[in-house]
C-alpha positions as CSV (number, residue, x, y, z in Angstrom):
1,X,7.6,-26.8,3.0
2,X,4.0,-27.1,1.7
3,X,2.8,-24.2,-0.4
4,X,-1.4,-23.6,-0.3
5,X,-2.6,-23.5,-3.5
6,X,-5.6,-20.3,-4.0
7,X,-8.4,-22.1,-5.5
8,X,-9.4,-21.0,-8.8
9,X,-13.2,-20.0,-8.7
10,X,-15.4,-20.7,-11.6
11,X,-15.5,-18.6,-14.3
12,X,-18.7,-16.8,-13.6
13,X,-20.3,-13.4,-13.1
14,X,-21.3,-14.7,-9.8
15,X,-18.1,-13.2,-8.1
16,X,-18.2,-12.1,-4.8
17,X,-17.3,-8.9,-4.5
18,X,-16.4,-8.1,-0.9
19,X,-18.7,-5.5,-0.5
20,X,-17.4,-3.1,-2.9
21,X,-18.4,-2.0,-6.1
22,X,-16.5,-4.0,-9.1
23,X,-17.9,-1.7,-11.7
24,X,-15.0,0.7,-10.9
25,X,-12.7,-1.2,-12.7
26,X,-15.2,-1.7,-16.0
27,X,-13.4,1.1,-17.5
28,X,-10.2,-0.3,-16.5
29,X,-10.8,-4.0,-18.4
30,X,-12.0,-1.9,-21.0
31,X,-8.8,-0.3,-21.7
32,X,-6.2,-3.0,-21.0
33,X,-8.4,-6.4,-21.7
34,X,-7.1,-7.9,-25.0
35,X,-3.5,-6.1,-24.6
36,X,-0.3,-8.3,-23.8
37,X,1.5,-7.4,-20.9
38,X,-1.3,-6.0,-19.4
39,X,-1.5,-7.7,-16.1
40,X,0.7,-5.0,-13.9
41,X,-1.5,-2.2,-15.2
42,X,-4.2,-3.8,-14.7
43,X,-3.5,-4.7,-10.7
44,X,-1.9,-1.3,-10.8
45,X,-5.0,0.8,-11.9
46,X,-7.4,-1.4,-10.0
47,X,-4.5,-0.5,-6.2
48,X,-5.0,3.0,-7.8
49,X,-8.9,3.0,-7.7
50,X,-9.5,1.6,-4.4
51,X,-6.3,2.2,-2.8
52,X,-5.3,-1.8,-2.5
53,X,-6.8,-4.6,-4.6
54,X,-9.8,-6.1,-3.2
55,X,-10.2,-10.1,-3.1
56,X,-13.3,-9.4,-5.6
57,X,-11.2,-7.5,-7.7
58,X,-9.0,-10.5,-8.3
59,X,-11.7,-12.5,-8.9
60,X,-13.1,-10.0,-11.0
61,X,-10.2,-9.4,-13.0
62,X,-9.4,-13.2,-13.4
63,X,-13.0,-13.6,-14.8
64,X,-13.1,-10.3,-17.2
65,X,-9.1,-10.5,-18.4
66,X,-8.5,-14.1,-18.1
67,X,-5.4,-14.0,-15.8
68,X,-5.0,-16.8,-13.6
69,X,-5.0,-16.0,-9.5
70,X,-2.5,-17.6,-8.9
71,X,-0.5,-15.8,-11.5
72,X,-2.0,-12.4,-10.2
73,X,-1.5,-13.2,-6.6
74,X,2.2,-14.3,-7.3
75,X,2.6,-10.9,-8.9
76,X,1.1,-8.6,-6.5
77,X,2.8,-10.8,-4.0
78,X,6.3,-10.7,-5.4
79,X,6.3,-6.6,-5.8
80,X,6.2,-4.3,-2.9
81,X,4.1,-1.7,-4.5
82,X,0.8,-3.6,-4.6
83,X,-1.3,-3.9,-0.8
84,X,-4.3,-6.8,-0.8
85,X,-5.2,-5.0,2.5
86,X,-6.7,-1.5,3.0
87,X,-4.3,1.5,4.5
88,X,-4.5,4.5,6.2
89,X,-5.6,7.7,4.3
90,X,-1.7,8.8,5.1
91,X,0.9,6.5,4.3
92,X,4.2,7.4,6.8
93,X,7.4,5.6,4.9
94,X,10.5,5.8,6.9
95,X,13.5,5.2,4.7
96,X,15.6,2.5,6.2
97,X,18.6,2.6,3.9
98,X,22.2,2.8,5.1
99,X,22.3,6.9,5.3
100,X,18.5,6.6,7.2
101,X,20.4,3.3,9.1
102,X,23.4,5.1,10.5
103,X,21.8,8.6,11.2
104,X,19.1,6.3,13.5
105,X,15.9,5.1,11.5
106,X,15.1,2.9,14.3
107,X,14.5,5.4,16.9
108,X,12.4,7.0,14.3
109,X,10.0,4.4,13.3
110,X,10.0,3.5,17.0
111,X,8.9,7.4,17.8
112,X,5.9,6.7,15.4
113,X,5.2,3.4,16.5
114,X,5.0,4.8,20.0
115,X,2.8,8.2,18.4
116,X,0.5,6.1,16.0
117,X,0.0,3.0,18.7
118,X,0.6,1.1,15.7
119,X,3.3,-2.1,14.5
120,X,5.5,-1.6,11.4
121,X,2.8,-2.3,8.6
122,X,-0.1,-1.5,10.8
123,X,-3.0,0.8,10.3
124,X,-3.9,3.2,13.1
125,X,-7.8,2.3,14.4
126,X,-8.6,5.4,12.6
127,X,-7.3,4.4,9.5
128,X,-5.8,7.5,9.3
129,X,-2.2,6.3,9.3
130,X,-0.2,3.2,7.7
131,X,3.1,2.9,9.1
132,X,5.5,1.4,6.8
133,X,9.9,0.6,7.0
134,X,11.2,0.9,3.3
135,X,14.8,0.0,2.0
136,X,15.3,3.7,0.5
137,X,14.0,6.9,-0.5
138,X,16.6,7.9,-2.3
139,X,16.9,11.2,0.0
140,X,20.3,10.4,1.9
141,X,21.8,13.8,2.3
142,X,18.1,13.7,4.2
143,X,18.4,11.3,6.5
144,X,17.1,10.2,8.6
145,X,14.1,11.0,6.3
146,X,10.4,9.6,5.8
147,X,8.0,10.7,3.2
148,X,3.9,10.7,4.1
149,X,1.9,10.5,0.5
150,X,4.6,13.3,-1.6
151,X,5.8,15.6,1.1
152,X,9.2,14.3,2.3
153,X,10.5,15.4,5.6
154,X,14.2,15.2,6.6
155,X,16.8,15.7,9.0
156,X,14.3,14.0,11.5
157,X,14.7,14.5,15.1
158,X,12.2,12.4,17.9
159,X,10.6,15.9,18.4
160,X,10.2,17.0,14.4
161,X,8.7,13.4,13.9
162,X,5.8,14.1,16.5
163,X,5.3,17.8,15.5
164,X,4.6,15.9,11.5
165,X,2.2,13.8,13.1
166,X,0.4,16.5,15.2
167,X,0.3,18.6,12.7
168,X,-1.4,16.6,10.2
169,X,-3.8,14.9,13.1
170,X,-4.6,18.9,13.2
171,X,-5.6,19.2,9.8
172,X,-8.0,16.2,9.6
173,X,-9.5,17.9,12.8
174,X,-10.0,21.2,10.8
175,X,-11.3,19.7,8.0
């Protein structure tokens, strides 16, 4: 197997920046730049500012905090909290673990595939939703369960799981 390397860009402050603006994570360098360790917080803040970390942000962060990409990109790679894409305003996590398993996860995260029109992983056109299988919640006498941002919902039937959605498709309507 051949592994692509990520070409390291110069160290410049001509960094592209995909459009975004890199001055949100100023503060950011400020706080973590000369400190050991700091590489997690640093991806961490910059996911928590713009919700995943922007190509220019790595670029950015390799330039300002002198991390290596390929060191960044192995870490954000290797942990399943960081996202190098955008998602949808509402993240829908359907716990998968062996209490969700035997009380019928599938049919649950098929129910929203069928609702949001959207894969496992995928973001709905309206980037309202991201649809996304995870290993537990640690909700079992819940399941089957999923959470959407901190509000956990449990005991999840086909019908319960649409009236979630609806409701919240609702809300964004009213707001």
């Amino acid at each position: 197997m051949r592994v692509r390397r990520i070409q390291q860009l110069p160290k410049t402050n001509d960094i592209p920046t995909d459009e975004i603006d890199l001055s949100l994570i100023d503060s950011l360098l400020e706080k973590y730049k000369n400190k050991k360790g700091n590489l997690i917080p640093l991806l961490q803040g910059t996911q928590d500012i713009y919700g995943y970390i922007p190509e220019g942000a790595f670029n950015k962060l390799a330039n300002d905090a002198g991390h290596e990409l390929s060191t960044m990109y192995g870490v954000a790679t290797f942990y399943a909290q960081f996202r190098l894409a955008p998602v949808g305003k509402y993240v829908v996590k359907v716990c998968h673990g062996t209490a969700c398993h035997v009380q019928n996860a599938k049919a649950i995260t098929q129910t929203l595939k069928e609702v949001l029109k959207v894969d496992d992983g995928g973001t709905t056109e309206d980037n309202l939703f991201t649809l996304e299988s995870v290993a537990c919640l640690g909700c079992c006498s819940l399941a089957p369960v999923m959470m959407i941002g901190d509000e956990t919902y449990g005991k999840l039937t086909d019908k319960s799981t649409k009236k979630v959605i609806r409701e919240i498709k609702k809300q964004e309507k009213e707001s």
